[in-house]
C-alpha positions in Angstrom: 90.8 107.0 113.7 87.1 107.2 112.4 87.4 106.7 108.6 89.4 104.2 107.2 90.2 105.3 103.2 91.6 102.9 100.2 94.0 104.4 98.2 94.8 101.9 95.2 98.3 102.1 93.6 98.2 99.2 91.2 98.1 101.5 88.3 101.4 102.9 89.3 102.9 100.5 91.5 100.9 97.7 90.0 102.5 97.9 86.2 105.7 100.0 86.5 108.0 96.8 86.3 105.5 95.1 83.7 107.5 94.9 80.3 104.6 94.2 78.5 102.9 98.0 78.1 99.3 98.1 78.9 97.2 100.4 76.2 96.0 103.9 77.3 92.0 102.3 77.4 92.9 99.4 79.1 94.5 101.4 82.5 91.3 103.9 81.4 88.7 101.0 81.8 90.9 100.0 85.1 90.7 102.4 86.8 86.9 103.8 85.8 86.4 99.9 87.7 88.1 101.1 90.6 86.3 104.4 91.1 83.1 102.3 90.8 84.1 99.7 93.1 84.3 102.3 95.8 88.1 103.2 96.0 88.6 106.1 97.6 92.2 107.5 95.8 93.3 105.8 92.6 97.4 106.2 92.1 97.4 106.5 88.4 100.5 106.8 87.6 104.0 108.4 88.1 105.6 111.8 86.4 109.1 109.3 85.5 110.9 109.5 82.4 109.3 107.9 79.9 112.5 106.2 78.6 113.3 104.9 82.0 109.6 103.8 83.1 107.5 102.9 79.4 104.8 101.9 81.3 104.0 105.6 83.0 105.0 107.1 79.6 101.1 108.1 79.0 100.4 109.1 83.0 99.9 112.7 81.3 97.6 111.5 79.1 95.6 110.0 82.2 95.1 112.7 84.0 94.0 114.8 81.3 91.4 112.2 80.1 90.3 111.8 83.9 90.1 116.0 83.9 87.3 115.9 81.4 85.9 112.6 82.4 86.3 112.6 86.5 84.8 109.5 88.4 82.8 110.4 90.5 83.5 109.6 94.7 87.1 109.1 93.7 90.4 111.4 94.1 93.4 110.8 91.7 96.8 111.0 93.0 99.5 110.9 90.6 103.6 110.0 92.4 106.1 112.7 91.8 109.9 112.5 92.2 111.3 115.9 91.3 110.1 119.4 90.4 109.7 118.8 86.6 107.6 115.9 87.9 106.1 118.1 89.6 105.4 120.8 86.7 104.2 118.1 84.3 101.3 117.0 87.3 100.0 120.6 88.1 99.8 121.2 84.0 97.5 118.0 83.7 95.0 117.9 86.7 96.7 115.8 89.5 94.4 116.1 92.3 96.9 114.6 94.9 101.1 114.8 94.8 102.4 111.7 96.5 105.9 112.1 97.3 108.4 110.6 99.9 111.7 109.7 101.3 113.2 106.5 102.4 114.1 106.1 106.4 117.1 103.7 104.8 119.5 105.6 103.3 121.2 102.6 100.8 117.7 102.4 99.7 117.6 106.4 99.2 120.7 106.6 97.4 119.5 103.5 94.7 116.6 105.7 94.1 117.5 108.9 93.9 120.7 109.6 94.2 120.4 111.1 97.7 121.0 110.5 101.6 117.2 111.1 103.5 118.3 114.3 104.5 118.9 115.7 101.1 115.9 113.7 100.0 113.6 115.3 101.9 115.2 118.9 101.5 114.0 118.6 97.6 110.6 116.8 98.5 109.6 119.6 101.0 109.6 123.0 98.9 107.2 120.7 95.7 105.1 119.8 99.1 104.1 123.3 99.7 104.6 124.8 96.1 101.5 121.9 95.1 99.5 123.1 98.6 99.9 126.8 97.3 98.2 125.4 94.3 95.4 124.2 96.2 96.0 120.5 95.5 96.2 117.6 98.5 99.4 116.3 99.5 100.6 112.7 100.6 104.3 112.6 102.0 105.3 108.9 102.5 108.4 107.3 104.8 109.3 104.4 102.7 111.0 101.4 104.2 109.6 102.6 107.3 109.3 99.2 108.7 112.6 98.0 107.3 115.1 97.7 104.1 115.1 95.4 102.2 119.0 96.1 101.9 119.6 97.2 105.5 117.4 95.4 107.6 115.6 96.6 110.9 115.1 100.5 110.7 115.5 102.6 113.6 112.3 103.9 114.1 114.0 107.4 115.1 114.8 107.7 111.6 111.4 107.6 110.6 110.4 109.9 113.4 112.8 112.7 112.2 111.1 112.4 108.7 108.0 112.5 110.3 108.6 115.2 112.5 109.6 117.5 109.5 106.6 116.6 107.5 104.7 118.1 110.4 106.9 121.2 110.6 106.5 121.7 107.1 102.3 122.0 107.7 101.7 118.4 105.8 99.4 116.6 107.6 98.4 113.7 105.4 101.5 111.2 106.1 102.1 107.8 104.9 104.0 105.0 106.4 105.1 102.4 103.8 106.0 99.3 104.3 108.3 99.0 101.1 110.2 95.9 101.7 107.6 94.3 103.5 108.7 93.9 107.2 106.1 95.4 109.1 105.2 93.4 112.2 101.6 94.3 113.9 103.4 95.5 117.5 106.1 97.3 115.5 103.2 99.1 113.1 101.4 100.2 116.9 104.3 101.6 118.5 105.6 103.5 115.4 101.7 105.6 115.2 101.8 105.6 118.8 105.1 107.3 118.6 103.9 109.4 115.7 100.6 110.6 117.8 102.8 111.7 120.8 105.0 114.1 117.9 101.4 115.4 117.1 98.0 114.3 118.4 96.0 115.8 116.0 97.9 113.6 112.6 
């Protein structure tokens, strides 16, 4: 690895659980900062039901300010969860889909509803359908390091997901620590293991 890149997900991540909602030119001013501060992708929101998620209920409104006003150095990557998540980001100017699948399946089901398999089975046609639109693609292994339900994950399960990513022609792969269990020797051996699927990832 010669390039290391920042890819800032507080504006997603950062304010999804917030109950307080954060006005539309307050997450603007945010995340003009970030741009200027150097970040290399800003996650600016998530394509969620509004109802569900208040605080990504303007993410649409985001991306289509961002479309006329684009920071300059900076790509925008918006998280997607289904197909009409999916829809609503090509119809607003998402520069990069982020989309994933845990490696624990109790933590798959809470989320959507799904074992891994079946997870990934729906995440991998929207991979390709966004990279026939000429957008960038980031497909993530969540609780890749562990569960926060289930403990230690065996790192074959993330190797499988991995595997299929690659497969599928999606090069740009995240590892996410979800639960926050990553050790440093366990973070080596899982990229080593990842470089020996494909040397070229």
């Amino acid at each position: 690895m010669n390039t290391i890149h920042l890819h800032e997900v507080g504006p997603r991540d950062g304010l999804q659980v917030e109950k307080k909602s954060v006005p539309l030119e307050e997450k603007i001013r945010w995340i003009q900062s970030s741009a200027e501060a150097g970040i290399d992708v800003i996650q600016v929101g998530s394509f969620v039901h509004p109802e569900k998620v208040p605080q990504m209920a303007d993410t649409d409104q985001l991306f289509r300010h961002f479309a006329e006003n684009k920071p300059a150095g900076a790509t925008l990557s918006g998280l997607v969860l289904n197909a009409r998540g999916l829809e609503r980001g090509l119809a607003c100017g998402v520069e990069m889909f982020c989309m994933g699948v845990s490696a624990s399946e109790t933590h798959s089901r809470k989320n959507t509803g799904m074992s891994s398999s079946e997870a990934q089975a729906v995440i991998l046609p929207m991979a390709n359908q966004a990279l026939a639109a000429g957008k960038k693609v980031q497909a993530s292994v969540q609780s890749a390091f562990g569960c926060g339900f289930e403990g230690p994950i065996d790192p074959q399960r993330v190797l499988t997901l991995v595997k299929a990513y690659l497969e599928a022609g999606i090069r740009n792969i995240s590892l996410a620590d979800t639960a926050g269990h990553a050790q440093p020797h366990q973070v080596t051996e899982l990229f080593r293991s990842i470089r020996a699927l494909d040397p070229t990832v």
